[in-house]
N, C-alpha and C positions, 0 to 999 in steps of 0.2 A: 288188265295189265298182266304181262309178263314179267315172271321170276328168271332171271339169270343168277346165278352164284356165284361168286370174285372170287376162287381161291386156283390153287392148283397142286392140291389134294385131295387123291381119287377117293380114300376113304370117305371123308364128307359128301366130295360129288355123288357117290352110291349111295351113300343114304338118302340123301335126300333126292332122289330120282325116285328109289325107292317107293318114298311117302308123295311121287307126285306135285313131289314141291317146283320142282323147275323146269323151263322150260329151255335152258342153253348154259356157256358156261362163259365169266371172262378170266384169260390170265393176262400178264406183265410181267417182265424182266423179274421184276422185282420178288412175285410168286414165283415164278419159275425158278428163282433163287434158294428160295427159302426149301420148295418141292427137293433140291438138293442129285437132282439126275437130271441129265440128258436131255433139252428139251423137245427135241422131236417126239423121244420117248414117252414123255409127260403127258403132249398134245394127244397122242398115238392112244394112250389108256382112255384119255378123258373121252378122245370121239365114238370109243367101245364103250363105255358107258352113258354116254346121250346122246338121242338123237339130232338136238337142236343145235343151233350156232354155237361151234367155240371158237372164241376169241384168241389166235395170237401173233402176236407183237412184231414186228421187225423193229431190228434194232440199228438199219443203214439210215443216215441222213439225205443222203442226195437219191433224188428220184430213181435213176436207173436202180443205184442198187436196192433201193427200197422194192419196188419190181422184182426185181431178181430173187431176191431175201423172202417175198409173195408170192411168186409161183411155187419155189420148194417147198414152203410150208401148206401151199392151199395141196402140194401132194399129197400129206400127210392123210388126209381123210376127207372126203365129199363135204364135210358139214366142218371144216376149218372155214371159219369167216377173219378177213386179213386186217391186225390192225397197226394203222397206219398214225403219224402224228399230226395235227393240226398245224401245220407248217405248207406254205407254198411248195416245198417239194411234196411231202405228203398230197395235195391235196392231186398234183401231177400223177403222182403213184395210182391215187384214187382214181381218177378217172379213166386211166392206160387200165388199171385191173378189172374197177366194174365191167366196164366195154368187152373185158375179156370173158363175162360173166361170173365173178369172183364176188364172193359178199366180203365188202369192206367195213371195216369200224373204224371213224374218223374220231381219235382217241383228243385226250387235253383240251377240251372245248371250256373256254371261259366266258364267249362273249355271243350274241345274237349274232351277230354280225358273221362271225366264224361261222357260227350254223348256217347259217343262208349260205356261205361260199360253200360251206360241205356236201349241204343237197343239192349247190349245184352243180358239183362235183359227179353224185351219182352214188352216193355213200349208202348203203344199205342201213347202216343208226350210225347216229351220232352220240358222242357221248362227255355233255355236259359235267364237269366235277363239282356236285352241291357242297362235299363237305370243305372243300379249300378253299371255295369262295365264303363260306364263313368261317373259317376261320381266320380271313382277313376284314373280317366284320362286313361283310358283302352279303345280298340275301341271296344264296344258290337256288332259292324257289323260285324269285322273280324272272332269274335267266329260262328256268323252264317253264313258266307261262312264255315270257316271252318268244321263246324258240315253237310254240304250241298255235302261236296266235299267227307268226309268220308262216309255220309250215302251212295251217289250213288256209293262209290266204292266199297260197300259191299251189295250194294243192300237193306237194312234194309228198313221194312216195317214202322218205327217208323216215326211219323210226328214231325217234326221242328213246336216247337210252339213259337213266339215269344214272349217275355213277358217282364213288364218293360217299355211298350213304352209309352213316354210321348209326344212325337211329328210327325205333322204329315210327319216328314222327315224319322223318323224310322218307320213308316209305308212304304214310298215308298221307303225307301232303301230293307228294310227287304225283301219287292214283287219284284225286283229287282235283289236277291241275289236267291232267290226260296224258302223264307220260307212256308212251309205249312199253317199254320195259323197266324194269328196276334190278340192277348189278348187286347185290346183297352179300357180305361176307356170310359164312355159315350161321355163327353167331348169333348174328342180326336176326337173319330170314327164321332160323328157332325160336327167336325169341316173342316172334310174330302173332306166336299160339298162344302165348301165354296172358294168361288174364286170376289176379289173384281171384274173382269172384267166381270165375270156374273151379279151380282149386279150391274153394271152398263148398260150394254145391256138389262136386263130386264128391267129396269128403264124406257129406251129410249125407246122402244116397248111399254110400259105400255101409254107412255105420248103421242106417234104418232097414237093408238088405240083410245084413245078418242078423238083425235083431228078429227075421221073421225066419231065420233057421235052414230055409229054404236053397233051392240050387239050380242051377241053366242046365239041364241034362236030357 
């Protein structure tokens, strides 16, 4: 499975490049809000800092401009992958861009069904939301088997992106079911390491090392 990281701050994105954690980046409006500059700008830092897909947003509703809104930004940098809404225009968008050779992310995915129109649209990943379908007591896991079981029965070259994950159970569910990627806020993706019985075994190791006086030199 691939790590992607949800935020759009560079500092986070550089660490954890850094430590090899990720392999792309997603943003949204909503980050790029929060980022507080310029979005081109934003985009522009984040694609000097990773190599792999970063995700961002148009914010037109109707196909042409959503196109238009996708070419300026896929200028920003070779490894801008364009994302688009799950919406019949969107999905318009989707297909006039791939064809143009443009990696697309077919965002706001709730339903199987949606997936399948997306890959067949030409969507580079799709990107199911786990954590909003339960929060209306819906199982966002089932959608991604579901979307797992359709894609290998048609073969689609489209990657299962998981998004939405706020926990690290939806991480190891998601890699569990085969999702291609997993969208992770920093948080989350840190929190990954953590295991109190390593924390405790290094503890132990740390305290019997000095007890023997000795040194790594």
């Amino acid at each position: 499975m691939k790590f992607f990281v949800d935020t759009a701050d560079v500092n986070d994105i550089r660490e954890l490049q850094a430590a090899g954690l990720i392999d792309g980046v997603t943003t949204n409006p909503s980050l790029i809000m929060k980022a507080n500059r310029p979005m081109k700008e934003v985009i522009a830092d984040i694609c000097e800092v990773t190599e792999g897909p970063v995700s961002a947003e148009v914010t037109a509703t109707d196909a042409d401009e959503m196109i238009r809104e996708g070419k300026i930004l896929a200028e920003i940098a070779d490894n801008v992958c364009i994302k688009v809404p799950l919406t019949l225009d969107g999905l318009k968008a989707c297909r006039h861009l791939s064809d143009d050779g443009h990696m697309v992310n077919v965002t706001l995915c709730f339903s199987a069904t949606q997936a399948l129109l997306a890959a067949k649209a030409g969507a580079t990943f799709i990107s199911p939301f786990i954590g909003r379908l339960d929060d209306i007591n819906l199982d966002g896991m089932a959608l991604i088997a579901d979307i797992r079981r359709i894609y290998d029965n048609y073969e689609f070259d489209t990657e299962i992106l998981a998004a939405s994950v706020r926990t690290i159970n939806h991480v190891r569910e998601a890699a569990l079911i085969g999702a291609d990627v997993a969208t992770v806020p920093p948080a989350t993706l840190k929190a990954l390491v953590k295991h109190p019985l390593t924390d405790k075994g290094l503890e132990q190791f740390l305290a019997d090392w000095q007890k023997t006086g000795q040194t790594i030199s």
